[in-house]
N, C-alpha and C positions, 0 to 999 in steps of 0.2 A: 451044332449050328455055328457058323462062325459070327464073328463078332458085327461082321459087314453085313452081313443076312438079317442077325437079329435087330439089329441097329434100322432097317428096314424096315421089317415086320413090327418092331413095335410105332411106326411113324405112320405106316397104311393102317394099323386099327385104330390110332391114334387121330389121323386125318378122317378114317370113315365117320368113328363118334362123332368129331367137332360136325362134320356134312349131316348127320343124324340130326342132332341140335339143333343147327340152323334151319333144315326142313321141318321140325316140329314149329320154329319160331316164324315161318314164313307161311304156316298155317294159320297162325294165329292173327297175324298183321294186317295193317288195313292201307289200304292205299292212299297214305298221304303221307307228305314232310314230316308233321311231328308226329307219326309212328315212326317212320325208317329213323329218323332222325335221335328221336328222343324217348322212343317207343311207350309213347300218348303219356309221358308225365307220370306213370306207376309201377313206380322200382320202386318194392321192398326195402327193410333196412338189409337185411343179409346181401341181397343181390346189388346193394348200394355199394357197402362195403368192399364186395370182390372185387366190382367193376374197377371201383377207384384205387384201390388196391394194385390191382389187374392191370393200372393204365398208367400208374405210379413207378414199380416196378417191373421194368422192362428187363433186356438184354448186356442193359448195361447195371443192373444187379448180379444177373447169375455170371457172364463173361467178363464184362469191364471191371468192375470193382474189386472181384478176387484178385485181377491185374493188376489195379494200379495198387493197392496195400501191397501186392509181392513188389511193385516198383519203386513206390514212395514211401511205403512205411505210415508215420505218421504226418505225413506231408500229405496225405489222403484222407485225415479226419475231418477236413471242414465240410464232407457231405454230411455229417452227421448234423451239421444245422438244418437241412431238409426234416431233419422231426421236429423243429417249430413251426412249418408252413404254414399249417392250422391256424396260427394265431393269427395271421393276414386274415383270412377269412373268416374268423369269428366275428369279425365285425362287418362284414358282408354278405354271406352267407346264403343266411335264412332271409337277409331282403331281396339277396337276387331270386331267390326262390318263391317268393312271395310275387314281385312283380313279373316272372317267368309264366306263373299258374294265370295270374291276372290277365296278363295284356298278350299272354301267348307268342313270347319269346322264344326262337330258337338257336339262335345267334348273341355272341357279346355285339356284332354290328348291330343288328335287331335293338337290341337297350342301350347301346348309346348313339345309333342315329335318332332311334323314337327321342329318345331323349332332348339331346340336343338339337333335333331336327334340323340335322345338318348330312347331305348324300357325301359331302366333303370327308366327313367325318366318320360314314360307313366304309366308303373306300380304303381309306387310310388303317382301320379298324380291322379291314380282312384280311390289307395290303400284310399288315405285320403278323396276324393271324397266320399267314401262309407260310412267310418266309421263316417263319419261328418251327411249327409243324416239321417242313422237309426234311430241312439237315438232321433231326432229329430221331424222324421216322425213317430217313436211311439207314442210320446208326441201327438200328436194331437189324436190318438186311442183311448188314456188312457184321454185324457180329456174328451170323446166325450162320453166313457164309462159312465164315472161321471156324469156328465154332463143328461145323459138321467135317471140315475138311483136318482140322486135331484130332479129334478125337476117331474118325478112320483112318488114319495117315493115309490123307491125300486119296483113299480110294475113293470115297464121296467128294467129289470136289467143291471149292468155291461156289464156279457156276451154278451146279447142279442144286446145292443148297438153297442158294437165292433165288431159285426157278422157280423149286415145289413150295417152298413159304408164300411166294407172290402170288402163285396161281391159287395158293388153299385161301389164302385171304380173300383174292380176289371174288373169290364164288361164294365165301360163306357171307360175305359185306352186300354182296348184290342180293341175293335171296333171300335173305332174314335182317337186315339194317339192322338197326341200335338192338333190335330184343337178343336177335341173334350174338349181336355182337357183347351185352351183357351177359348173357345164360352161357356163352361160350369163356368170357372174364373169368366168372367165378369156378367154371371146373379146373380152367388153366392157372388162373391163380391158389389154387387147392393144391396142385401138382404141382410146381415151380419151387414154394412157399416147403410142402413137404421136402420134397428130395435135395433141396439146397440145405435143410437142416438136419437130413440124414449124412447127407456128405459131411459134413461140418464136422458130426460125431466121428466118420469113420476117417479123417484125414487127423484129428485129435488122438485117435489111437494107434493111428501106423504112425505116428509121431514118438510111441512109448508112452503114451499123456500129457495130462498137461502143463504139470512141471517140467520136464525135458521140453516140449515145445516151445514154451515162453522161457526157458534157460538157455538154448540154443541161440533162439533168438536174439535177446540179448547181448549174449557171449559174439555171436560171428554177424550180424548185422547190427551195430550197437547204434551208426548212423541212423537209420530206420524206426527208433525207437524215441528217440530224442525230440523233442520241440527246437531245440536251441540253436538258434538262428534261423527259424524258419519262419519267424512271423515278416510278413514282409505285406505290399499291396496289395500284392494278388488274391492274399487269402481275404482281403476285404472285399477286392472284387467277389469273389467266388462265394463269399457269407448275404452278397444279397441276393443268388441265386434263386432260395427257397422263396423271395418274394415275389419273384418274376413268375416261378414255377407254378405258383399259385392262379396265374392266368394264362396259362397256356388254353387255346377253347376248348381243345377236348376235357379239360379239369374243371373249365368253368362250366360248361352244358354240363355237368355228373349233375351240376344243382340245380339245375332245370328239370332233371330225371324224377328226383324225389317224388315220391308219394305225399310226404307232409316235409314241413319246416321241421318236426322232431327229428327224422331219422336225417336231415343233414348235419343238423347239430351231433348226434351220436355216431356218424358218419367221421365227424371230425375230433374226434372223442380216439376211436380205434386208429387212426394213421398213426400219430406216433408211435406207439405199443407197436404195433406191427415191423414199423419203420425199424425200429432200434432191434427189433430180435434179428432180422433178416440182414439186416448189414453188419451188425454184430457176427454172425456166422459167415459175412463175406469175407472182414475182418481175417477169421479165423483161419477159412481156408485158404487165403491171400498168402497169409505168416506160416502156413505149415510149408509151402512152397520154399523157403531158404532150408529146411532141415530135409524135406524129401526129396529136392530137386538140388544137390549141392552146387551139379556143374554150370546150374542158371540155364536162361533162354535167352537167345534172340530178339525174340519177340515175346512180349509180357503177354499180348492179347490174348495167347497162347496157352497160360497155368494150367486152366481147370483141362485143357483136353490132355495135356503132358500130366498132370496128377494122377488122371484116371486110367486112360488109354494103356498105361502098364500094369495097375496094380488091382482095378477092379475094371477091364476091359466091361464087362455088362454093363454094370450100373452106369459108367461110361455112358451108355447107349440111351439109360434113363434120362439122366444128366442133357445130355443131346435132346431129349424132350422138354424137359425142364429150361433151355435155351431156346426152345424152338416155341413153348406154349408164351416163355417170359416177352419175344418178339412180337409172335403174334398179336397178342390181347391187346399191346401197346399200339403197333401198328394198324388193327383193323380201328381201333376209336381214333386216332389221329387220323385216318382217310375219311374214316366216315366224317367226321370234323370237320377237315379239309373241303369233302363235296359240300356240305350247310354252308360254307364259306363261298362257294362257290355259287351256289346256287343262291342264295338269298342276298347275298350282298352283292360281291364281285360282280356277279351275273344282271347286275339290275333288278332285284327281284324280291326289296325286301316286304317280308308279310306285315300286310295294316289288320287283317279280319280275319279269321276262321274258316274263311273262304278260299278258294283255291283252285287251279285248275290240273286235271290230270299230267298236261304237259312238266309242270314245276316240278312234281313227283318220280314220271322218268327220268328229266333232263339231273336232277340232284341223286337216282343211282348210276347213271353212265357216269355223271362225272367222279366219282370214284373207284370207278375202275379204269378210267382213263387216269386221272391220277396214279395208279398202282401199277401203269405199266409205267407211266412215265417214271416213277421211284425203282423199278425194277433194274428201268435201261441205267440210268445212273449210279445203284450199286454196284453193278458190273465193273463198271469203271473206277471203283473205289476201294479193290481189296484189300491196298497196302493203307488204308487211311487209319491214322485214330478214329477210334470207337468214341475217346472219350472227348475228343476233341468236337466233334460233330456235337455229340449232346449236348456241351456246355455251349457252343452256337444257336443252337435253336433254343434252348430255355431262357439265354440271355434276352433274346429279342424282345418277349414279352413286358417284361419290366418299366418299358414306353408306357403301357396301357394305365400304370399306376395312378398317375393325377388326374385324369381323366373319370376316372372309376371313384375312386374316393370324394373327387370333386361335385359329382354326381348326386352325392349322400352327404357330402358334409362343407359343401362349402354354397352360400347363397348366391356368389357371386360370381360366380363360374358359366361363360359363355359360347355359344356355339363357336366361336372365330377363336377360342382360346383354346378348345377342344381338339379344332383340326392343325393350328398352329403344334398344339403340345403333339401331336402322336408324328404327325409328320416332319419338323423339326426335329424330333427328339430321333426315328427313322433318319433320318438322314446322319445326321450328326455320329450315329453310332456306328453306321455304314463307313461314314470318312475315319475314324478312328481305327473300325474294325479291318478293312480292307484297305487303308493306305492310299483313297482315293485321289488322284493327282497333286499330290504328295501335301493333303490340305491338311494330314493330320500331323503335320508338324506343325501347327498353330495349337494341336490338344497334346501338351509334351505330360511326357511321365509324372508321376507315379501312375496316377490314374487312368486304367484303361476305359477300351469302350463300352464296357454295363456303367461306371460311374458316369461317365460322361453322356453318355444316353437319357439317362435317367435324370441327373442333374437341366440339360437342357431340355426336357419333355416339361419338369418343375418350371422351371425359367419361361418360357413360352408359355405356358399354361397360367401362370398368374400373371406375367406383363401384360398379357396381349386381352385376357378376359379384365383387367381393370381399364385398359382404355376401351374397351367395345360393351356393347351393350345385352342385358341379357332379356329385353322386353319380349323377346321371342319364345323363353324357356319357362317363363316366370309360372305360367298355368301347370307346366311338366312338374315345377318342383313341388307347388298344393299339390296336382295328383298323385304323386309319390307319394310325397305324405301322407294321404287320405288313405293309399293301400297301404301304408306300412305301420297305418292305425297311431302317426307322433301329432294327426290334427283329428280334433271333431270335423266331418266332413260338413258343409254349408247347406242349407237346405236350399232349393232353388225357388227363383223367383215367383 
């Protein structure tokens, strides 16, 4: 059988399971929001884990990152700050989750419009939620593109890759929402997780081991190895990444998922460990790319199907799974994300009661598959893009939501008018920086890019504007938090 057939055959057994799956999970499901959505609030710890796992590590694990260590070398370690993320959220967490179960949250708009009881402030809230999501969840399109068109040379194309990912997503998101989309996480993340650390092994051996590997190395890419002179802005920009990343919504709703406040906490326990083995073996197979690949590529994006495609053509084919499952998982939780964004906020529609009507619950699965054509039509036209360049766009974004969110939990004096000033000021301002907007951002001159500045002005607005305004509006929201988050004896009533 040739490589192109099997490369095939294993992606229709592959696609019937996930179709399996999702039909047992749309069995089970019930017609409303927080089932498709959240799938009714009872994820296990194990199915916690995958998910988040699952939605952590994308495309730009198994593809992107083997690339950029074959490109940058050590000019590629500050991902490795993404295994502190946890620590953001250890001090969030288990309250979002707490007020999730309570007040029946299934949006970050949901908890900080209820919050601040501000529509201002929902808006603004899904507005960056969105824009953060896209660029994001193309990235993984477009690598997955790649990705199937290396490792066939060019007989699977582009096109053709990005067709059947968008259509498999598309059906298994509509028919089985969030259960589907978790029970589908954890077999894809089982797969992805294995076969990138089988590779690891077998590009460590057609290396001669791993003395020759890291001597080679060394010796003919000595640049690549070195710190020196690399510390510069950027890498500050890109070290608050993992804070941002922290609120992306499909990461933040994982904690609406839980079952108990325990398995989020132990939830956040397992990300690093995981983190550090799987990019460590990105690492690996990145660096085996100078000693097996002498005459270099082109295009970096390119490694893993040029490592494979010659010397272990099959597993090659696995591998192509393995980029294809790491896409998926990421992509169907970001769409389905993307529709609660749409539906409950954007849409006018956020939920006050338990109550609901049948409409809400269609109109929130059409809009994610309308979504996923529209992400479809757009990869198309993005084959020569960075992979890595998209993701660090869309995780930036989030980073806005920081004051806002902490301000929420720890500050008294934090008001609705400061709220929507911070996310939308701090939007904006990142925008002019990011995009070069009529040429305003030569008033934000260097060093500092647009996550610093973003973020600095989301802070800046958010305490100016909430010390001259008033929070007489909120004042009941903050007791009631407190009261579920058990920091007050609740009051008896009158």
């Amino acid at each position: 059988m040739s490589v192109v057939n099997f490369t095939i055959l294993i992606l229709i057994v592959y696609l019937v399971g996930l179709k399996f799956l999702s039909y047992f999970a749309h069995r089970i499901s019930t017609a409303s929001s927080e089932d498709y959505f959240l799938a009714s609030r009872n994820i296990g710890l194990i199915a916690l884990v995958g998910t988040t796992m699952a939605s952590i590590f994308s495309t730009g694990t198994v593809v992107s990152s083997p690339s950029e260590f074959y490109r940058q070398g050590t000019g590629y370690f500050w991902v490795f700050f993404f295994a502190f993320m946890p620590v953001v959220y250890f001090f969030l967490a288990t309250k979002m989750w707490r007020l999730g179960k309570s007040k029946g949250y299934i949006t970050p708009g949901d908890m900080l419009g209820d919050f601040y009881k501000s529509k201002t402030v929902v808006f603004w809230c899904a507005a960056i939620g969105l824009l953060a999501i896209l660029p994001y969840a193309v990235a993984q399109l477009v690598a997955i593109g790649k990705t199937f068109e290396s490792l066939t040379d060019g007989r699977i194309t582009y096109f053709w890759g990005v067709t059947v990912v968008s259509i498999s997503i598309a059906l298994y998101m509509y028919f089985g929402g969030a259960r589907a989309v978790v029970w589908t996480d954890v077999v894809q993340g089982f797969i992805f997780a294995a076969l990138l650390i089988i590779a690891g092994f077998m590009v460590v051996s057609w290396s001669g081991g791993w003395d020759p590997l890291i001597g080679n190395l060394m010796e003919k890419t000595a640049a690549r190895t070195s710190f020196a002179g690399k510390i510069r802005w950027n890498y500050y920009e890109l070290g608050l990444l993992p804070l941002s990343f922290s609120f992306l919504p499909y990461i933040w709703q994982r904690m609406y998922m839980a079952r108990s406040a325990s398995h989020v906490a132990k939830n956040l326990v397992a990300v690093p460990i995981i983190f550090i083995v799987l990019f460590f073996t990105t690492w690996v197979i990145g660096s085996s790319a100078h000693t097996l690949l002498p005459e270099g590529l082109t295009d970096a994006d390119r490694v893993l199907g040029a490592l494979f495609s010659e010397k272990a053509p099959y597993f090659g084919a696995l591998l192509l799974v393995a980029a294809f499952a790491a896409g998926m998982s990421t992509v169907d939780s970001q769409m389905l994300s993307a529709g609660s964004l749409l539906t409950h906020d954007l849409g006018g529609i956020v939920r006050r009661s338990h109550r609901e009507s049948s409409g809400v619950f269609i109109f929130g699965k059409w809009s994610t598959v309308i979504l996923m054509a529209l992400l479809y039509w757009w990869a198309l036209t993005l084959q020569t893009a960075s992979i890595l360049n998209l993701i660090i766009l869309g995780v930036s974004l989030t980073i806005i939501y920081i004051p806002c969110v902490f301000g929420m939990f720890y500050w008294k004096k934090a008001t609705p008018a400061g709220a929507a000033w911070s996310m939308g000021g701090g939007l904006i301002v990142f925008c002019i920086k990011q995009f070069k907007i009529f040429g305003l951002d030569a008033y934000l001159p260097p060093p500092m890019g647009a996550i610093t500045y973003g973020l600095l002005a989301s802070i800046v607005f958010f305490v100016v504007v909430s010390l001259l305004t008033s929070n007489a509006r909120i004042m009941h929201m903050q007791r009631e938090y407190d009261e579920i988050l058990g920091e007050v004896t609740p009051q008896p009533a009158d």
